[in-house]
N, CA, C and O of each residue as an XYZ file, in Angstrom:
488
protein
N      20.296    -37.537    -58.363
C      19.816    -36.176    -58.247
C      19.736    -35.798    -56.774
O      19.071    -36.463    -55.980
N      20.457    -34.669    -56.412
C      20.313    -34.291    -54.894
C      18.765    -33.516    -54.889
O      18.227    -33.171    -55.941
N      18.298    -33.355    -53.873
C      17.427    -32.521    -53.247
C      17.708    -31.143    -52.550
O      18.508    -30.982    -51.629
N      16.902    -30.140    -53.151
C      17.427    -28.816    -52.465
C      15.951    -28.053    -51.731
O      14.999    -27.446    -52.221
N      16.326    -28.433    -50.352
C      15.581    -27.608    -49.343
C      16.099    -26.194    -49.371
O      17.293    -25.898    -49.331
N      15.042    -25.305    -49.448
C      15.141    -23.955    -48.681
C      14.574    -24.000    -47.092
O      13.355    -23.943    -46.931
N      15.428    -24.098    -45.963
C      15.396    -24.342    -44.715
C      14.877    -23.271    -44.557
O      13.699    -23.172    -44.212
N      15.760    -22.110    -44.808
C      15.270    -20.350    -43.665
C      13.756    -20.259    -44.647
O      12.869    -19.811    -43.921
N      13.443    -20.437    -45.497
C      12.436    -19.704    -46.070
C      11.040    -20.972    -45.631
O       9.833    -20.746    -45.548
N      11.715    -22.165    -45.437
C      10.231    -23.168    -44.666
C       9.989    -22.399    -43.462
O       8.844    -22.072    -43.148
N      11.053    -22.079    -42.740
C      10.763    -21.660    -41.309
C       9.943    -20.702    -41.030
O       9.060    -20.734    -40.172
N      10.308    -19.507    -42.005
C       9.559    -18.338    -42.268
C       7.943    -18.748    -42.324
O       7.009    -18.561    -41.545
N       8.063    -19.379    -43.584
C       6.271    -19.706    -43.686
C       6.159    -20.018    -42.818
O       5.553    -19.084    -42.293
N       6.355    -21.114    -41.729
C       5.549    -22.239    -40.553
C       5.581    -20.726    -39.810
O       4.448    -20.307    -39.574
N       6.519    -19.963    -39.458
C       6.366    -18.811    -38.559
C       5.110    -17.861    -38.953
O       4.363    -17.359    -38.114
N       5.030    -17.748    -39.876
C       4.130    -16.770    -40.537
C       2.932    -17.431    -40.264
O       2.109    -16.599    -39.883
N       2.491    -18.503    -40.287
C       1.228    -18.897    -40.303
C       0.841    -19.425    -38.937
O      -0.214    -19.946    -38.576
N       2.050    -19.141    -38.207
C       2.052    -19.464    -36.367
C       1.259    -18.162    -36.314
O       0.061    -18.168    -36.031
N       1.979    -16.974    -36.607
C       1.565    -15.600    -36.208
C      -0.186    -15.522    -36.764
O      -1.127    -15.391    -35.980
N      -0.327    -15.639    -38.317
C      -1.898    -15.291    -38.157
C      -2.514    -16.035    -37.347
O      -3.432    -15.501    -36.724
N      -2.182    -17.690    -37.052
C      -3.089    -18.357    -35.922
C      -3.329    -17.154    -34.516
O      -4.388    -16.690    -34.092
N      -1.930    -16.911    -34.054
C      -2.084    -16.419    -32.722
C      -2.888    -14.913    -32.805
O      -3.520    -14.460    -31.850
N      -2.769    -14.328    -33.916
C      -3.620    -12.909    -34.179
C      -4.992    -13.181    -34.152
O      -5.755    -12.282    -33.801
N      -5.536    -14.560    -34.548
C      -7.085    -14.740    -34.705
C      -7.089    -15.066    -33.791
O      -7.983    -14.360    -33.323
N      -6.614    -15.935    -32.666
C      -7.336    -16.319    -31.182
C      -7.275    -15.346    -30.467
O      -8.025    -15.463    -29.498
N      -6.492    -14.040    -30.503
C      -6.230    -13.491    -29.706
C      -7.552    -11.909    -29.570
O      -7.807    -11.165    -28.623
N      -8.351    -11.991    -31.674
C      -9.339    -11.603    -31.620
C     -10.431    -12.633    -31.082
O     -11.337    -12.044    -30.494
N     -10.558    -13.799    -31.121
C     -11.455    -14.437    -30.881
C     -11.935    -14.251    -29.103
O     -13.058    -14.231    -28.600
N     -10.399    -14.120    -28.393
C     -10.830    -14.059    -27.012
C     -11.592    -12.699    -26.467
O     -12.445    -12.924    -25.609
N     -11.421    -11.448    -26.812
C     -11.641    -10.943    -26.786
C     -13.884    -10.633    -25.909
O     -14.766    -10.904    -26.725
N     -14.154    -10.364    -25.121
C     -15.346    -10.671    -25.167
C     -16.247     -9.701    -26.032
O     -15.911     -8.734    -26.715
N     -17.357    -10.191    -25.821
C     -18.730     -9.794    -26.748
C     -19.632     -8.863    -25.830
O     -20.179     -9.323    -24.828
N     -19.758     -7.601    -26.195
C     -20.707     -7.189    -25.253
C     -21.563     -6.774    -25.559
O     -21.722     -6.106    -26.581
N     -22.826     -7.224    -24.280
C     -24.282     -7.702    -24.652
C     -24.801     -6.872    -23.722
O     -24.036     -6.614    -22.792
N     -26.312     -6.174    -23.681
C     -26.775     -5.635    -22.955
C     -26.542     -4.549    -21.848
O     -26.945     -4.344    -20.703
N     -25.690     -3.950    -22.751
C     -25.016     -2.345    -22.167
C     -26.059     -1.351    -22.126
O     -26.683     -0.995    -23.126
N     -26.271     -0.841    -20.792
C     -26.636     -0.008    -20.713
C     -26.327      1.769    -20.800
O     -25.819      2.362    -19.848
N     -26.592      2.234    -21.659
C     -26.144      3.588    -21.885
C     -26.362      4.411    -21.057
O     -25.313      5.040    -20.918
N     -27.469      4.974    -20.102
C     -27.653      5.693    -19.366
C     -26.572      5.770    -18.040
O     -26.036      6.799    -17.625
N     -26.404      4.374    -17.489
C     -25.398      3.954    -16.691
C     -23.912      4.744    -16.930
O     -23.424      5.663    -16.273
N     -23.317      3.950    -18.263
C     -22.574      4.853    -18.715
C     -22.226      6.080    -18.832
O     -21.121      6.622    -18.870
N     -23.433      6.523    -18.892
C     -23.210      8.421    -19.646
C     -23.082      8.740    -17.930
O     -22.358      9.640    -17.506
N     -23.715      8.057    -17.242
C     -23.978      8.814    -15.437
C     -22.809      8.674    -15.140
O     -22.763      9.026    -13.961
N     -21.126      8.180    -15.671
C     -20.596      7.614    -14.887
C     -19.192      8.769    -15.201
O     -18.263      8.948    -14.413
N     -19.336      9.357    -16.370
C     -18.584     10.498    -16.923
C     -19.064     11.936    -16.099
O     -20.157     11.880    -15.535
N     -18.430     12.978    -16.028
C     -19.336     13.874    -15.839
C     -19.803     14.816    -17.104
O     -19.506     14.477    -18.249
N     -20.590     16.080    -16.826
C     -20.951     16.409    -17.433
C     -19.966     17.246    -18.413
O     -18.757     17.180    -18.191
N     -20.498     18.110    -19.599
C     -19.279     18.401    -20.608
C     -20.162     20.061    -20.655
O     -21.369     20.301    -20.653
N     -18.863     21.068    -20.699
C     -19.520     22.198    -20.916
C     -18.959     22.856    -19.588
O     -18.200     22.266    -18.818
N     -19.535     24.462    -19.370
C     -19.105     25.048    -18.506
C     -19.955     24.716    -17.084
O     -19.532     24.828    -15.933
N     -21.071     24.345    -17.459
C     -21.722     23.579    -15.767
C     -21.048     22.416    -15.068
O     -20.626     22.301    -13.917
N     -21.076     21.336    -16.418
C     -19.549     20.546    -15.813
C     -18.384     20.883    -15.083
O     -17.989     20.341    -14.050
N     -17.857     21.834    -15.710
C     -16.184     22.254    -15.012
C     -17.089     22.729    -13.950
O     -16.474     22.244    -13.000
N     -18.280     23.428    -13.319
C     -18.263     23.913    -12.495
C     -18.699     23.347    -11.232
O     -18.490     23.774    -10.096
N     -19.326     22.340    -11.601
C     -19.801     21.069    -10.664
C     -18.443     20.237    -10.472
O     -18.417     19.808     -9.318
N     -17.473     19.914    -11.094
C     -16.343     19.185    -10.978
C     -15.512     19.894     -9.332
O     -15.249     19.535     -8.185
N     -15.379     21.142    -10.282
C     -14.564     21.780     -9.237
C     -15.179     22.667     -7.633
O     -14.551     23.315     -6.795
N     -16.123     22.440     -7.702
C     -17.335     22.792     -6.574
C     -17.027     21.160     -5.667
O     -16.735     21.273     -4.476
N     -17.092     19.984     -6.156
C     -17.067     18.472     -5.848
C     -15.665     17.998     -5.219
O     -15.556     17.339     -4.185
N     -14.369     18.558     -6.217
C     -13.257     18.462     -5.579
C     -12.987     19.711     -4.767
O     -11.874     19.534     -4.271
N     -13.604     21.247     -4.272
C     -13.373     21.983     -3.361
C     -13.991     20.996     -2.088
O     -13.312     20.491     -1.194
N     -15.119     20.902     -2.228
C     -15.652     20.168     -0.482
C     -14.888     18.980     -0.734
O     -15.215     18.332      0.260
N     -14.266     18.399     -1.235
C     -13.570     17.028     -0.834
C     -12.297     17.452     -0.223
O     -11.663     16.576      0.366
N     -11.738     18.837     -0.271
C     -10.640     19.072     -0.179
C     -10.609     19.720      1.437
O      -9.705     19.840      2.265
N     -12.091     20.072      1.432
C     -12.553     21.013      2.549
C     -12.520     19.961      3.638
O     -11.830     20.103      4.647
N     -13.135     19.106      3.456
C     -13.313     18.000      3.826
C     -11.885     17.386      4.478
O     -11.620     17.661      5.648
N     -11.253     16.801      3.925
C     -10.147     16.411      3.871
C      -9.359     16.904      5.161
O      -8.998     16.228      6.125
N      -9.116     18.849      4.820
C      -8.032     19.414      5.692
C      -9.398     19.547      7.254
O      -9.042     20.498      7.951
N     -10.305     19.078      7.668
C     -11.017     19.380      8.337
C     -10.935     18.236      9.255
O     -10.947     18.427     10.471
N     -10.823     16.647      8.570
C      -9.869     15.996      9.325
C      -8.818     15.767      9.887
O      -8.533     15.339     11.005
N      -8.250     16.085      9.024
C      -6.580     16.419      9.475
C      -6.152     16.912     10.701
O      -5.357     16.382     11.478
N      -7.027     18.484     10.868
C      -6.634     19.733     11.400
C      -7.573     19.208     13.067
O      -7.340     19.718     14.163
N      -8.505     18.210     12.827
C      -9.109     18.194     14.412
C      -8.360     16.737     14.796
O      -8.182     16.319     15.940
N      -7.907     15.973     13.354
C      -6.660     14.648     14.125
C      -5.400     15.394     14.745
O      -4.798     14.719     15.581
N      -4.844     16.778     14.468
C      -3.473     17.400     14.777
C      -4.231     18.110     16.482
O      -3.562     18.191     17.513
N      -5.905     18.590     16.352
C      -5.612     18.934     17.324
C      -5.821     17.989     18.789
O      -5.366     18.328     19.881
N      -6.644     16.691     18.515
C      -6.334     15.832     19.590
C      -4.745     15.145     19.766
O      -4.533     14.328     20.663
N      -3.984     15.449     19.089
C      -2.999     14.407     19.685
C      -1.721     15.722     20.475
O      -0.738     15.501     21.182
N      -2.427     17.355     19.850
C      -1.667     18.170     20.823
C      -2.549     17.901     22.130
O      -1.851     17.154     22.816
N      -3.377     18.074     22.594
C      -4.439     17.783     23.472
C      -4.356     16.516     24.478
O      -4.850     16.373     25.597
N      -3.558     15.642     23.690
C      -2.858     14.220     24.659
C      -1.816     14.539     24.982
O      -1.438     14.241     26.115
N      -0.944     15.289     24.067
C       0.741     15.457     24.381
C       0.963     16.334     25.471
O       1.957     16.188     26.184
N      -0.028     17.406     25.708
C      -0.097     18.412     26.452
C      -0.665     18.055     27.640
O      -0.310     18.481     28.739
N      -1.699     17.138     27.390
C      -2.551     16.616     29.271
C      -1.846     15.672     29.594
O      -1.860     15.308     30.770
N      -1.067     15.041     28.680
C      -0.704     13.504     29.215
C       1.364     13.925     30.024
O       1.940     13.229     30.860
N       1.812     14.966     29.485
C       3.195     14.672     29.610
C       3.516     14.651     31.225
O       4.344     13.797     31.542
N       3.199     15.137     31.870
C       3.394     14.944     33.336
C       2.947     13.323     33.882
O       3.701     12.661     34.595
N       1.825     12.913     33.490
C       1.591     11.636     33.575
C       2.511     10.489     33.117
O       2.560      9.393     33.676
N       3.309     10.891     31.937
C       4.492     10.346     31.350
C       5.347     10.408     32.322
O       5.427      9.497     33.145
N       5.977     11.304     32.361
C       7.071     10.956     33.084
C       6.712     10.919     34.352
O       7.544     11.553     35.000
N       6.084     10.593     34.858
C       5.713      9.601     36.778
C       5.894      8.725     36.466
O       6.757      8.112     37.094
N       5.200      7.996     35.237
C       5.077      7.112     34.837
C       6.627      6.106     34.663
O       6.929      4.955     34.974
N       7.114      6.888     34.210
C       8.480      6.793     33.671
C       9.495      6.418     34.710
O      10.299      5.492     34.609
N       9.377      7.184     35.648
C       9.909      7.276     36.515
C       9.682      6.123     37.749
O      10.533      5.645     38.499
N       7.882      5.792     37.668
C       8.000      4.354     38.879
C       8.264      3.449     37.741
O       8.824      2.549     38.366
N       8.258      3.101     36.666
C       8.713      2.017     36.087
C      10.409      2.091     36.120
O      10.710      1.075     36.747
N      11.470      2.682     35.813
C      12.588      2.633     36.620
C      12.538      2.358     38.060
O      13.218      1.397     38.421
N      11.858      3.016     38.999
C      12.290      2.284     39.838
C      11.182      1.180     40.547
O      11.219      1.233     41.776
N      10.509      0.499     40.164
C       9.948     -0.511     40.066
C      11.580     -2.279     39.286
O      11.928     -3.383     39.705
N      11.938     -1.376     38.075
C      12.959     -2.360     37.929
C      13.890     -2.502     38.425
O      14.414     -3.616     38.425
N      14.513     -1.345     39.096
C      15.668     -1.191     39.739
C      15.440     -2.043     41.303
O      16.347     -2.304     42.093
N      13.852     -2.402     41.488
C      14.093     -3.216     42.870
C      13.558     -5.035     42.258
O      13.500     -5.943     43.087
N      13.267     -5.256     40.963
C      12.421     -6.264     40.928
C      14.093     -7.212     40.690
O      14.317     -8.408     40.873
N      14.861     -6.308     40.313
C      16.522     -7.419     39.392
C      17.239     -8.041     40.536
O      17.785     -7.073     41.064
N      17.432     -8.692     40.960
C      18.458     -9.687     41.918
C      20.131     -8.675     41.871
O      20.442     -8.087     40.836
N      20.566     -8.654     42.478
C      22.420     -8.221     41.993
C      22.816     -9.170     42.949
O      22.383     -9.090     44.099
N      23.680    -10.166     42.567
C      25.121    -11.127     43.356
C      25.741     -9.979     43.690
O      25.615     -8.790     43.396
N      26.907    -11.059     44.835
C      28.041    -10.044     45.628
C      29.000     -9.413     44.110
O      29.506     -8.292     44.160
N      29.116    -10.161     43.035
C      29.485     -9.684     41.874
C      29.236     -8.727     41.510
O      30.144     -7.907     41.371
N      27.675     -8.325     41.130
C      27.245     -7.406     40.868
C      26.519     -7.833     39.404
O      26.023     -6.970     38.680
N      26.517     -9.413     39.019
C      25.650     -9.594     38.289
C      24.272     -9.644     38.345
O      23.586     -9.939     39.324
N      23.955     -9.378     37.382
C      21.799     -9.356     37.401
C      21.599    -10.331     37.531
O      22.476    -11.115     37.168
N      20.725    -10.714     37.941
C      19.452    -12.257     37.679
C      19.418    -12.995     38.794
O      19.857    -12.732     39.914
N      18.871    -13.919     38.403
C      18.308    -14.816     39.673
C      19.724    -16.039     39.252
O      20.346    -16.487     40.215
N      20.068    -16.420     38.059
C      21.337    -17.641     37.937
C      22.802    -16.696     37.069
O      23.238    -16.750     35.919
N      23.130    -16.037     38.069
C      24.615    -15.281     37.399
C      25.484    -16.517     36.695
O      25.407    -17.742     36.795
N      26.349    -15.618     35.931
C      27.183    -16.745     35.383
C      28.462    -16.699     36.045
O      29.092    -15.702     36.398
N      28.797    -18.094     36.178
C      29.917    -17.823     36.848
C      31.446    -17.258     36.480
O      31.688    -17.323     35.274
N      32.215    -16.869     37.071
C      33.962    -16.408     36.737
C      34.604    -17.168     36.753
O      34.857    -18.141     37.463
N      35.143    -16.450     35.350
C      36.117    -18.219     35.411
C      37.661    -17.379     34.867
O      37.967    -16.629     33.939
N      38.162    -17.828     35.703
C      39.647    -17.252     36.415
C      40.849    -17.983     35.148
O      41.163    -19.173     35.135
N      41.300    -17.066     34.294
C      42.255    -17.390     33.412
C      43.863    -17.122     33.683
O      44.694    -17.442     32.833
């Protein structure tokens, strides 16, 4: 007498009963919560109704006020540097060129540095 396995349909079950395992641990991990405070909560929503919308949007106007009020006195110090400082720039600019133009060595070549490389005659 031969023996007749149903292969695809064992697999199925062992699969099937893989899956409810992993569905119950996956409620089991889940945590438990203990000692919630409600008031906390409710403070953390805002309010609901037309005083709400009006406190919301009163809260995001000064944040906004706020906001362009930095901006607008960061735009006006750095015109305030660009404007006192640019003459100072370019002096500046100008002894550092020629500060380098005397610190570089030049050979009778006309190479830079203190160890030119030498020519090598092909």
């Amino acid at each position: 007498m031969t023996v007749t396995r149903l292969k695809r349909k064992h697999r199925k079950n062992i699969a099937r009963a893989n899956n409810k395992q992993h569905i119950i641990k996956e409620l089991l991990r889940t945590p438990v919560l203990k000692n919630v405070d409600l008031d906390e909560l409710k403070s953390r929503f805002a309010p609901t109704g037309v005083a709400g919308a009006v406190a919301a949007v009163k809260k995001t106007a000064t944040a906004a006020v706020d906001k362009v009020k930095e901006v607008v006195a960061d735009a006006v110090d750095s015109v305030k540097e660009a404007v006192s400082g640019s003459d100072e720039k370019a002096d500046n600019a100008a002894a550092f060129d020629a500060a380098d133009a005397e610190t570089k060595p030049v050979n009778a070549d006309g190479q830079e540095g203190e160890h030119p490389k030498p020519e090598i005659a092909l």
